[in-house]
VOBA-1610 file (N, C-alpha, C; in pm, whole numbers, padded with zeros to 5 digits, always signed):
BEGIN
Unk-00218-01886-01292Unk-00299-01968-01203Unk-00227-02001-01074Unk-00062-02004-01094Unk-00020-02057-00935Unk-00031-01925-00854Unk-00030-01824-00901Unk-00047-01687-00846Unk-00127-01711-00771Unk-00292-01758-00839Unk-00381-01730-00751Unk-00426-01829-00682Unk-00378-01974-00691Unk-00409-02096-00583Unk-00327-02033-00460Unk-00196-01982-00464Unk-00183-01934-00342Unk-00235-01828-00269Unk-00325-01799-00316Unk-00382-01661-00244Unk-00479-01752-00114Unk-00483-01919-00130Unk-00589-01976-00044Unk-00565-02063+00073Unk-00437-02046+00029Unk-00310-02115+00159Unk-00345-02038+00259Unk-00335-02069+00379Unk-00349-02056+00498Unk-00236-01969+00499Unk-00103-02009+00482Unk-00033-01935+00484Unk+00023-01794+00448Unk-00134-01743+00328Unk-00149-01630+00246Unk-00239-01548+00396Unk-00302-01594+00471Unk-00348-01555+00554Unk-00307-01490+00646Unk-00172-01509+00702Unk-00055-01476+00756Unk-00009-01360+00705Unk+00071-01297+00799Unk+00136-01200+00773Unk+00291-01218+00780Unk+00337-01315+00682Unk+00480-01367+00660Unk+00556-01373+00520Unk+00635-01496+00517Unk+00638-01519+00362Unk+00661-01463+00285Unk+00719-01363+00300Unk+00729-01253+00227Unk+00844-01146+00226Unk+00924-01130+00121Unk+00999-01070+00077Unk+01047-00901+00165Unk+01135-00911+00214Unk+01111-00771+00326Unk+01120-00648+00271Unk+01217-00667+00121Unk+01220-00528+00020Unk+01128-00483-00013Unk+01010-00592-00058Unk+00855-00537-00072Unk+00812-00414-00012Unk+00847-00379+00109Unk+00792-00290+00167Unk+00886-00169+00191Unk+01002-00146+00121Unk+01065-00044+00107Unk+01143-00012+00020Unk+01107-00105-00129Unk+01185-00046-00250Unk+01055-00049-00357Unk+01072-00004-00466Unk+01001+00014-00500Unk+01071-00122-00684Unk+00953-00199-00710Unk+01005-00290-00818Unk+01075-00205-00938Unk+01039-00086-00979Unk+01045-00039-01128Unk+01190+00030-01108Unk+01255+00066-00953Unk+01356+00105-00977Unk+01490+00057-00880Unk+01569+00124-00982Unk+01732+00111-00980Unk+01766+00144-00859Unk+01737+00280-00872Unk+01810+00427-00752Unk+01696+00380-00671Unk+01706+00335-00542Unk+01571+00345-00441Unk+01572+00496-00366Unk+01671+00566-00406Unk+01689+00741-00360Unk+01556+00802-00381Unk+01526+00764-00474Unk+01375+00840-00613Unk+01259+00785-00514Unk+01252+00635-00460Unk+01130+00564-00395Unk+01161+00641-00256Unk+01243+00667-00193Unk+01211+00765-00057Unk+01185+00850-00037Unk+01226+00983-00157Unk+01221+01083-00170Unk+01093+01074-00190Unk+01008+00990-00308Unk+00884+00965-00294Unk+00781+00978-00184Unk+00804+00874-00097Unk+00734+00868+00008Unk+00749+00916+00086Unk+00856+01016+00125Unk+00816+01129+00239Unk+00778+01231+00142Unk+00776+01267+00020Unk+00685+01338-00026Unk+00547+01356+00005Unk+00464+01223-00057Unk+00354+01128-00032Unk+00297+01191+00124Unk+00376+01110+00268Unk+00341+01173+00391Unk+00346+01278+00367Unk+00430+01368+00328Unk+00425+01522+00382Unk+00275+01576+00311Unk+00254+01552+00217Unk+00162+01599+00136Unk+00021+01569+00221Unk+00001+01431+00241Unk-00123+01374+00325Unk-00126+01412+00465Unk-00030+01420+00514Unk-00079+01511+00638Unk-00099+01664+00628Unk-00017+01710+00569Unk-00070+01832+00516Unk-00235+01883+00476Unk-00286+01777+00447Unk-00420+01784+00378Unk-00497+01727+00506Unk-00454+01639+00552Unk-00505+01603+00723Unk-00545+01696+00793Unk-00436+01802+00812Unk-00431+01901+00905Unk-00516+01996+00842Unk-00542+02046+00735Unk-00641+02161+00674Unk-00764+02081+00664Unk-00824+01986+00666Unk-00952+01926+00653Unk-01001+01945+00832Unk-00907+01928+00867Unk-00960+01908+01030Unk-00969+02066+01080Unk-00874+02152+01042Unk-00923+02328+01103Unk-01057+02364+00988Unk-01047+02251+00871Unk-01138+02361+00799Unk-01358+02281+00809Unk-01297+02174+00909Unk-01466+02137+00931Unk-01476+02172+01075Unk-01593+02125+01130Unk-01655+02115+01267Unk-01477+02043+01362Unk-01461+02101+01451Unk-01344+02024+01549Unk-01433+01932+01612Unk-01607+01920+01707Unk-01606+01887+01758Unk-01683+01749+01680Unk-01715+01746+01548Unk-01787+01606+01489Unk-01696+01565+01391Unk-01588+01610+01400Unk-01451+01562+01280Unk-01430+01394+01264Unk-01466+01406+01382Unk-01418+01250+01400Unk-01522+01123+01409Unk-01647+01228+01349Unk-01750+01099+01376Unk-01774+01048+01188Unk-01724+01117+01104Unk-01702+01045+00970Unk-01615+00938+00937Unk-01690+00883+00852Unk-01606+00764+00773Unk-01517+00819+00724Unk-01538+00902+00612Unk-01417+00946+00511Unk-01309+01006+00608Unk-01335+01074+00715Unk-01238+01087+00812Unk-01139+01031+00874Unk-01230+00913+00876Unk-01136+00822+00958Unk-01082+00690+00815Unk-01084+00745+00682Unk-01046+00664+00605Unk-00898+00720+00534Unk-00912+00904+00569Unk-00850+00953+00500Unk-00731+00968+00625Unk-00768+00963+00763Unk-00664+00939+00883Unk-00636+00833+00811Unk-00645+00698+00831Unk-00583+00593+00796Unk-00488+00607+00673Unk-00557+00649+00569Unk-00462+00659+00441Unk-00313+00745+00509Unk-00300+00878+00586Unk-00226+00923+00627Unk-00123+00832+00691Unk-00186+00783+00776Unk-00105+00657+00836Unk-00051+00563+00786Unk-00045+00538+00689Unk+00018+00441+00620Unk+00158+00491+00549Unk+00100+00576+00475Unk+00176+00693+00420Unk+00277+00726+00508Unk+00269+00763+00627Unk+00387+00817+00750Unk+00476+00702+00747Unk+00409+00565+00804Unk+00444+00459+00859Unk+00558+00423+00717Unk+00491+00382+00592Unk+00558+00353+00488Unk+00664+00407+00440Unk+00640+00567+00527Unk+00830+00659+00499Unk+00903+00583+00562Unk+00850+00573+00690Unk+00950+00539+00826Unk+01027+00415+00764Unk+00934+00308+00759Unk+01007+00202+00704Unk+01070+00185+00615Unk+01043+00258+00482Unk+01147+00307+00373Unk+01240+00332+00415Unk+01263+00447+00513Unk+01367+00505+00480Unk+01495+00392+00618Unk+01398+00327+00731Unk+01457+00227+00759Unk+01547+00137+00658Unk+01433+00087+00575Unk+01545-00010+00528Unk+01664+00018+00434Unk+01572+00169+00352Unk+01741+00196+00297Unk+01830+00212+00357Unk+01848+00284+00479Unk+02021+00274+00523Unk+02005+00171+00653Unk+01971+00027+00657Unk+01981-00081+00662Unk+02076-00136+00560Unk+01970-00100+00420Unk+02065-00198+00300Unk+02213-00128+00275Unk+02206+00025+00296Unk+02303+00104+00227Unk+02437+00050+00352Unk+02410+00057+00468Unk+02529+00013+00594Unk+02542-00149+00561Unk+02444-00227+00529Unk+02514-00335+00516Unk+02577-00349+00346Unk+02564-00310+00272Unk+02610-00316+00167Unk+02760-00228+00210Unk+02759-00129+00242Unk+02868-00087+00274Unk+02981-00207+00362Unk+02908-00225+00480Unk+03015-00359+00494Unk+03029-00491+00430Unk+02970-00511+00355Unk+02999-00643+00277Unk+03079-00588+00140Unk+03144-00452+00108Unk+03168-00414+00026Unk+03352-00415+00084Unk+03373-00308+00205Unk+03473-00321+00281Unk+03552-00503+00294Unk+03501-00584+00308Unk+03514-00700+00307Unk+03547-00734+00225Unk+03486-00755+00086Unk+03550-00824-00047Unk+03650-00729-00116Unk+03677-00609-00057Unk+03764-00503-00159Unk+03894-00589-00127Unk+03939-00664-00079Unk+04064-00728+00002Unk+04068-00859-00143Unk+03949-00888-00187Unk+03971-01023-00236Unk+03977-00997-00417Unk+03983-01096-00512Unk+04010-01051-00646Unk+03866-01121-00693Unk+03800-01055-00771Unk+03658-01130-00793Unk+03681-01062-01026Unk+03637-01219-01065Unk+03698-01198-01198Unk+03580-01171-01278Unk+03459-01151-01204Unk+03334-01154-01281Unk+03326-01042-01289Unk+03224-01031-01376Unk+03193-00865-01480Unk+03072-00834-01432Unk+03054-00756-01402Unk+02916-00710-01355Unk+02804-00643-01425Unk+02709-00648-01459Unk+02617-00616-01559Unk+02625-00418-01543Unk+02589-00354-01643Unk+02564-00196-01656Unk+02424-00185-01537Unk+02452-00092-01475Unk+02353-00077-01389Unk+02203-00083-01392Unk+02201+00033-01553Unk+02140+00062-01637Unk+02002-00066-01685Unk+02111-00174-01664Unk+02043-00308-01697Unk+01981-00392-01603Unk+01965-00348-01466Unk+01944-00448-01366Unk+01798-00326-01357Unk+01750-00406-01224Unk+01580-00337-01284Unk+01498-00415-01146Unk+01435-00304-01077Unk+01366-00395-00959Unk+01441-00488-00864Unk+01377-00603-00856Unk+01423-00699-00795Unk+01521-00772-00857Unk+01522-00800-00992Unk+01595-00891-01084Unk+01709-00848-01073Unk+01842-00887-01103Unk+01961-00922-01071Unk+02019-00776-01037Unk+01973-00714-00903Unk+02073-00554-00828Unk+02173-00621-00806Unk+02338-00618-00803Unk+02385-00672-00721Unk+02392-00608-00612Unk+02353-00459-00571Unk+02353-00448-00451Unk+02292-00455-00353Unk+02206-00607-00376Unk+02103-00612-00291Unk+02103-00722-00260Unk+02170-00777-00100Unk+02148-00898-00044Unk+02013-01000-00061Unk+02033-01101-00120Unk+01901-01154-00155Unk+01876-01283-00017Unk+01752-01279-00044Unk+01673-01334+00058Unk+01620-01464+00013Unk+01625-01553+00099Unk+01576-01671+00098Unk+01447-01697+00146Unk+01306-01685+00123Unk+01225-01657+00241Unk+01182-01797+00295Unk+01160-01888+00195Unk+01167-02032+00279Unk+01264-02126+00363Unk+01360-01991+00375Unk+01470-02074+00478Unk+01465-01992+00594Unk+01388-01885+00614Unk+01389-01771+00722Unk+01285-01853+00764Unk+01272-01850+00916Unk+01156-01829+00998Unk+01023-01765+00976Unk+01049-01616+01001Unk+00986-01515+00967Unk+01063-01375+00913Unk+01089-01341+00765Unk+01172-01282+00717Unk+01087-01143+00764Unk+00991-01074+00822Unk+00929-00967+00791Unk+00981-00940+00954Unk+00996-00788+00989Unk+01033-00766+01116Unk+00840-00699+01137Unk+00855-00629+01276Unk+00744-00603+01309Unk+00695-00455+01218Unk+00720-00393+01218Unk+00721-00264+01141Unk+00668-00286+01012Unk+00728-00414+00951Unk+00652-00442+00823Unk+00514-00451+00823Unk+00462-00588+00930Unk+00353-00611+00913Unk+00276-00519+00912Unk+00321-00412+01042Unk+00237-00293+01054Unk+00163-00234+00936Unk+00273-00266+00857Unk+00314-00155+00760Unk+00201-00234+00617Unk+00213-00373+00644Unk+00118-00470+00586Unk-00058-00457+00592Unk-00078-00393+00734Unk-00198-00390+00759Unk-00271-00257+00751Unk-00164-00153+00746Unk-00189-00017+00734Unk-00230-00005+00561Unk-00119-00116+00472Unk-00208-00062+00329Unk-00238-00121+00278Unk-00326-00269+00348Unk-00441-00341+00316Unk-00535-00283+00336Unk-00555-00162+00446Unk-00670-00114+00493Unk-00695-00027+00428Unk-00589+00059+00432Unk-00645+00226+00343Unk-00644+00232+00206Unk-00584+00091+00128Unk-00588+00158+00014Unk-00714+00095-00011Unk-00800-00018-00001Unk-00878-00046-00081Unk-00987+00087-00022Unk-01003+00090+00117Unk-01082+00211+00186Unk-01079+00338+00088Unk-00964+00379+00048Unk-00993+00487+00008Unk-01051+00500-00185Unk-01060+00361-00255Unk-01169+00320-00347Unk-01289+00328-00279Unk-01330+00264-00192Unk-01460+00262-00149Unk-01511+00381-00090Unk-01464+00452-00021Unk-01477+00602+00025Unk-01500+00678-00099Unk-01398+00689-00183Unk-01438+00766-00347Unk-01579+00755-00375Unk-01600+00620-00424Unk-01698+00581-00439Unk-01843+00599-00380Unk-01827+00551-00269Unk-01940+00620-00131Unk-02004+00758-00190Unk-01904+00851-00116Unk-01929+00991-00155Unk-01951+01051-00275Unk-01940+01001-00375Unk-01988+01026-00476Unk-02165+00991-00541Unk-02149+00862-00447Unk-02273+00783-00509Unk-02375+00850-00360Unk-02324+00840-00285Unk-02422+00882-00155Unk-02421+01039-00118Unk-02281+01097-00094Unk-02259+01177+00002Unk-02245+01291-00070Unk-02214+01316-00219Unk-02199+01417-00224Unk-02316+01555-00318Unk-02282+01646-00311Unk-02425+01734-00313Unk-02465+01803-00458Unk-02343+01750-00506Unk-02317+01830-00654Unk-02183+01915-00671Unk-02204+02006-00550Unk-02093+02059-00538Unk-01951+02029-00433Unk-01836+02085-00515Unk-01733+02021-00412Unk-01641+02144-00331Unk-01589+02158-00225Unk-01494+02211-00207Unk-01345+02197-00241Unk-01282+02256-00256Unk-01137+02217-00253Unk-01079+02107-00174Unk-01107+02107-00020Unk-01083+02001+00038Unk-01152+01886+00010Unk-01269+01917+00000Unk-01334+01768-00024Unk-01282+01700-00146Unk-01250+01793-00260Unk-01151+01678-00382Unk-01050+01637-00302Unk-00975+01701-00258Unk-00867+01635-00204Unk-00878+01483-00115Unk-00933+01546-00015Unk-01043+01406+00048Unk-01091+01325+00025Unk-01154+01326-00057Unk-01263+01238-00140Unk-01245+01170-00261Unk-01127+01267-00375Unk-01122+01213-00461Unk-00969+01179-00475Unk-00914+01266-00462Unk-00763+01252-00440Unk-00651+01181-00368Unk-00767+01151-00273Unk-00732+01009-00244Unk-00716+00883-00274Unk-00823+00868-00362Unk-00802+00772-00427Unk-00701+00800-00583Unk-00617+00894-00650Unk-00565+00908-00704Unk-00434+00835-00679Unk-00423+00874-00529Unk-00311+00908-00467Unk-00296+00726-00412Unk-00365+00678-00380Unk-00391+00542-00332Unk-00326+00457-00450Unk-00390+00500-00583Unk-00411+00448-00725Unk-00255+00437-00770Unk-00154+00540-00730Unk-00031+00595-00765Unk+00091+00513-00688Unk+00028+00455-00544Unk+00076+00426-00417Unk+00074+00257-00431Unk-00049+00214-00475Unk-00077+00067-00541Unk+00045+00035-00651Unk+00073+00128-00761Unk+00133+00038-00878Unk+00275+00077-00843Unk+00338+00211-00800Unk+00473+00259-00764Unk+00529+00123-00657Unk+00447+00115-00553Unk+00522+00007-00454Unk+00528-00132-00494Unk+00628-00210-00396Unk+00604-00343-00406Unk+00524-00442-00307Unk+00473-00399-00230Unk+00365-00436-00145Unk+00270-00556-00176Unk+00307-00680-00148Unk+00182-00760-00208Unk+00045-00758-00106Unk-00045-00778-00239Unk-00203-00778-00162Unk-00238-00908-00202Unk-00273-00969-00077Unk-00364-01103-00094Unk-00490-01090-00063Unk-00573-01187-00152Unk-00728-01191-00097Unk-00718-01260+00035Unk-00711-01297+00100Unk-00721-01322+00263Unk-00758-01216+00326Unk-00668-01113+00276Unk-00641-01003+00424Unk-00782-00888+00388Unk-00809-00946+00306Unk-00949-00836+00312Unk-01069-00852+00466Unk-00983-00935+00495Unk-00999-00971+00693Unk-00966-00799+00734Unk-00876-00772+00680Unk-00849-00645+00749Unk-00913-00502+00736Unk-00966-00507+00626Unk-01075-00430+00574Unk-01213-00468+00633Unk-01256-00560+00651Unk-01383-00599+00716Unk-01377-00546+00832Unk-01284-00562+00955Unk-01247-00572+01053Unk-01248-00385+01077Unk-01148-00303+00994Unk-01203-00188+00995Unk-01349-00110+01026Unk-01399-00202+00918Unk-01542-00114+00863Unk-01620-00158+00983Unk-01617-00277+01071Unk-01673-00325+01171Unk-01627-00214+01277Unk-01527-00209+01325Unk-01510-00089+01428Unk-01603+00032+01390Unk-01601+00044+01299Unk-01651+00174+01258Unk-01868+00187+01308Unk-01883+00104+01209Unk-02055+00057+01238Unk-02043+00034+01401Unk-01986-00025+01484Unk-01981-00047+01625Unk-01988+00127+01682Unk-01883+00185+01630Unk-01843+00331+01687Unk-02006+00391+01640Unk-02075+00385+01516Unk-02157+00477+01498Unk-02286+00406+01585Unk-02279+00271+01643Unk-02388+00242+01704Unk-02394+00328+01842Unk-02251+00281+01897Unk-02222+00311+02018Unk-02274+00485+02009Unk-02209+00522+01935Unk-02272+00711+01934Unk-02417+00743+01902Unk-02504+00713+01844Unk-02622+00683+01821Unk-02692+00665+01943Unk-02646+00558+02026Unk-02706+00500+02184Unk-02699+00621+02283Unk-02563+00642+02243Unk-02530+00776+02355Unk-02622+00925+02305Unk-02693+00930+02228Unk-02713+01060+02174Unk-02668+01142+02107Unk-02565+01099+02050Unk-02461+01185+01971Unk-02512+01237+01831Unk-02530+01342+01795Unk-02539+01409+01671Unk-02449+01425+01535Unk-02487+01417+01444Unk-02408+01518+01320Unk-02405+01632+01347Unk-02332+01699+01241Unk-02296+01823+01219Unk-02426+01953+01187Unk-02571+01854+01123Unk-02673+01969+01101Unk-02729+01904+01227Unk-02721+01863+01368Unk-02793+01839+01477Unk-02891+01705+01503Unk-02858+01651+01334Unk-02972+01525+01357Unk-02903+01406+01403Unk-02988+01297+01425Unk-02946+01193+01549Unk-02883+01061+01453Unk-02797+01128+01417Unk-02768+00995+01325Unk-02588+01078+01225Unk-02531+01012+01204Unk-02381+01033+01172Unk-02409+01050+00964Unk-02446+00962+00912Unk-02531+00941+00801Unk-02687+00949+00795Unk-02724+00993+00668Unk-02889+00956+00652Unk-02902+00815+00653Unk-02821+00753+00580Unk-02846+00610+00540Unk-02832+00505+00664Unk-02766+00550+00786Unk-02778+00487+00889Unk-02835+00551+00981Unk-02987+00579+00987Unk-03053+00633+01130Unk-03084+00531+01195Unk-03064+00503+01260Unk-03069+00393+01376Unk-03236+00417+01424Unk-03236+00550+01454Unk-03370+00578+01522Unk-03502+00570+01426Unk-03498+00620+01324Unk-03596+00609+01183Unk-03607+00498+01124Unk-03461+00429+01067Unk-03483+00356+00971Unk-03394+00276+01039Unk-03390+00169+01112Unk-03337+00089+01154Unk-03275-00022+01121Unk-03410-00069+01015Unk-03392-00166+00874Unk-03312-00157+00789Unk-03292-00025+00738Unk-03247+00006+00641Unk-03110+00039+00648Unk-03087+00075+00772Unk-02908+00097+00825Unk-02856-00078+00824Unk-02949-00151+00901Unk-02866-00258+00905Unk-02819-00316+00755Unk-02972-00315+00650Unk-02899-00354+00542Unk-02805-00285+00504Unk-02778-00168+00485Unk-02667-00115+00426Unk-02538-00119+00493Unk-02545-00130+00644Unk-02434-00188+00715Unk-02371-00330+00656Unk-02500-00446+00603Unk-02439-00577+00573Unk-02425-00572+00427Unk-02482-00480+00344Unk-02435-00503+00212Unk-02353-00387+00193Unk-02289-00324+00258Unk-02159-00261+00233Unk-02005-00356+00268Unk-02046-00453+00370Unk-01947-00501+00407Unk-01956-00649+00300Unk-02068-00690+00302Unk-02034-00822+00200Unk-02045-00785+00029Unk-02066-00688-00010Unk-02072-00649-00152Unk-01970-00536-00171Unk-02009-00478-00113Unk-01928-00307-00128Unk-01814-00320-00127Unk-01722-00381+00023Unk-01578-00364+00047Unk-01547-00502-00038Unk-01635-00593-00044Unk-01575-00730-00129Unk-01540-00705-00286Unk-01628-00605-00331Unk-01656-00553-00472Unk-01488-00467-00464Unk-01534-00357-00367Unk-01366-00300-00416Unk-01271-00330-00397Unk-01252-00453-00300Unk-01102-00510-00262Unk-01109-00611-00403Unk-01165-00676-00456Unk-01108-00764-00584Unk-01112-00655-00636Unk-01150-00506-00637Unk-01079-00445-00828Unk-00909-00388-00756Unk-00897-00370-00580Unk-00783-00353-00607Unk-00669-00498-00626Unk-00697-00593-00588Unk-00649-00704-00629Unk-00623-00730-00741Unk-00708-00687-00874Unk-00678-00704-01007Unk-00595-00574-01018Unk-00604-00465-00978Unk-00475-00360-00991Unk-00357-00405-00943Unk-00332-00477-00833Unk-00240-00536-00811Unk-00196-00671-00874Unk-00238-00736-00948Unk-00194-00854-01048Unk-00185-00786-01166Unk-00212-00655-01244Unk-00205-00573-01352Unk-00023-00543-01274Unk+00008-00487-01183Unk+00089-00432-01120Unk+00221-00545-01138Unk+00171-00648-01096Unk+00272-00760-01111Unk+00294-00805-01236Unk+00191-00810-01371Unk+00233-00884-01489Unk+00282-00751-01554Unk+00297-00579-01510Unk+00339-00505-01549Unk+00537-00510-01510Unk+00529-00517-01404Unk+00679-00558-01357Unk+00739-00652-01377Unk+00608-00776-01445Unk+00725-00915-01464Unk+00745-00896-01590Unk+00694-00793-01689Unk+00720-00782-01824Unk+00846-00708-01826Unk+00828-00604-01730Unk+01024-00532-01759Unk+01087-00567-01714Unk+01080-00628-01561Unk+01214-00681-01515Unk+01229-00820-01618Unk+01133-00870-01718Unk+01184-01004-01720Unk+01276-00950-01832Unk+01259-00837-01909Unk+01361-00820-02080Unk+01503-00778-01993Unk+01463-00689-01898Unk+01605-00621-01813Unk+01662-00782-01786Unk+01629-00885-01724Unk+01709-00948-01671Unk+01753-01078-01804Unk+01678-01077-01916Unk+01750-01129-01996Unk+01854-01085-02100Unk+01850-00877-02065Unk+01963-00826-02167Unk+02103-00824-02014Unk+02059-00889-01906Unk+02173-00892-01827Unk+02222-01031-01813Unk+02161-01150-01852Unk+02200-01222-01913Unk+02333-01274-02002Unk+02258-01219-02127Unk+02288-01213-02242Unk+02427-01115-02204Unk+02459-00985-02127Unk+02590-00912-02153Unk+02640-01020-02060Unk+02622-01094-01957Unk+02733-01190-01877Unk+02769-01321-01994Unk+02698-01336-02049Unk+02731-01493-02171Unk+02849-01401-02242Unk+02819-01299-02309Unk+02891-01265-02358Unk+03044-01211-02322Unk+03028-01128-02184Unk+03143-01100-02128Unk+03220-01258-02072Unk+03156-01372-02108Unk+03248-01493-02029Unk+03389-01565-02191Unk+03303-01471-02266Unk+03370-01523-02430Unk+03461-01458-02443Unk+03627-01488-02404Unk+03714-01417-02397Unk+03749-01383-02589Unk+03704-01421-02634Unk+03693-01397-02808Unk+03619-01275-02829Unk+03523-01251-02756Unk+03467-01077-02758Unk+03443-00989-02645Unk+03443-00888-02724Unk+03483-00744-02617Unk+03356-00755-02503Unk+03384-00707-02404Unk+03252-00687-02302Unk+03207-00604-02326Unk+03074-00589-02335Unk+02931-00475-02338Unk+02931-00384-02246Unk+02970-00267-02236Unk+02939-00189-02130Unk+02863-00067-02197
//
């Protein structure tokens, strides 16, 4: 329950408060080597699939789709989320290196837990810990970026799945279009529980705010004359502006107050599944690291290694 009274703080609203490793280690592991290698995997892969979706449709209406511009975004995050990864690891790795140089001079009598045993966030020692209520603002700019890039695409690319399946698609699929369409959200699904990224209900501000550019862009093209891909005057069936006017707007307002509201709480509950999944292992890891420091302080028995 305190989990979720804070989701209503003003301050959940914000883009602060928050832990800066979140956004470039990953909770479940030790080696953060495995979480970078990851995520420039991740980018390389999604732009890869970027770049063949775009030679393999129309060049000149590529850009008037949703899923287009959902599956750009997902890309973007993905890039952005290397960058900053791999920022902060050799951030942590140079400053750990000098705070290492420093104490090799001094005699330190404590025992240090098996590596083996430390886990996520819970007791690394090689990981400068953070105070976040004594920082200002502990998040640099890159984070937030990095905050708003996968508030947006990941719940987007549930709702895009979804969409196209229920609306858009014909029966049959291409290769790209799984990739696109469905694989995205695999890949989103994989990207949600691997990271440490928190999602608050607030920021589904940022998802709204998306989908709003978007309905603006298809009005604005609509006004101007702009076509789809089979020549008709409208980007979707479900939004003809010129035919069904009614019927676009509702689905414009009950996509944004049902649709994106509907899929941002199921990724919110993937992300609190995500958290009572990590507070279950880091919590045994950090009580068998515990338990070997009680024991290594009992000069009557041997230390655990």
């Amino acid at each position: 329950m305190a989990g979720c009274s804070r989701e209503f703080r003003w301050s959940s609203f914000l883009l602060r408060d928050e832990d800066p490793r979140a956004f470039y280690r990953s909770p479940w592991l030790v080696n953060q080597r495995i979480f970078v290698a990851y995520r420039v995997t991740l980018a390389v892969i999604l732009v890869a699939i970027l770049v063949w979706d775009f030679l393999d449709g129309p060049y000149n209406k590529w850009h008037i789709y949703y899923t287009n511009w959902g599956f750009t975004l997902l890309t973007c995050h993905a890039v952005w989320a290397a960058i900053v990864c791999v920022i902060g690891y050799r951030t942590e790795r140079s400053t750990n290196d000098s705070e290492s140089d420093r104490s090799s001079t001094s005699d330190d009598d404590d025992v240090e837990a098996p590596p083996e045993l430390s886990h996520g966030y819970v007791e690394v020692p090689e990981v400068k810990s953070y105070d976040v209520n004594k920082l200002k603002d502990p998040l640099k700019w890159y984070h937030k970026v990095e905050w708003v890039l996968f508030n947006t695409a990941i719940p987007l690319a549930f709702y895009l799945t979804t969409a196209y399946c229920g609306f858009l698609s014909s029966g049959t699929f291409k290769v790209i279009s799984v990739f696109e369409h469905i694989m995205n959200t695999v890949l989103a699904t994989l990207d949600l529980f691997i990271c440490g990224i928190p999602v608050r209900l607030l920021h589904i501000l940022h998802v709204f705010i998306f989908g709003w550019i978007y309905a603006g862009f298809t009005i604005v093209y609509w006004a101007a004359g702009g076509t789809n891909a089979e020549g008709e005057p409208y980007v979707y069936w479900f939004v003809d502006y010129s035919s069904h006017p009614g019927r676009a707007a509702c689905f414009i307002a009950g996509s944004a107050l049902v649709g994106t509201s509907a899929i941002y709480l199921f990724v919110y509950g993937l992300y609190r599944l995500r958290v009572a999944m990590v507070t279950c292992v880091t919590g045994v890891k950090a009580r068998k690291v515990a338990a070997v420091r009680s024991i290594s302080t009992d000069s009557t028995k041997p230390c655990i290694t």
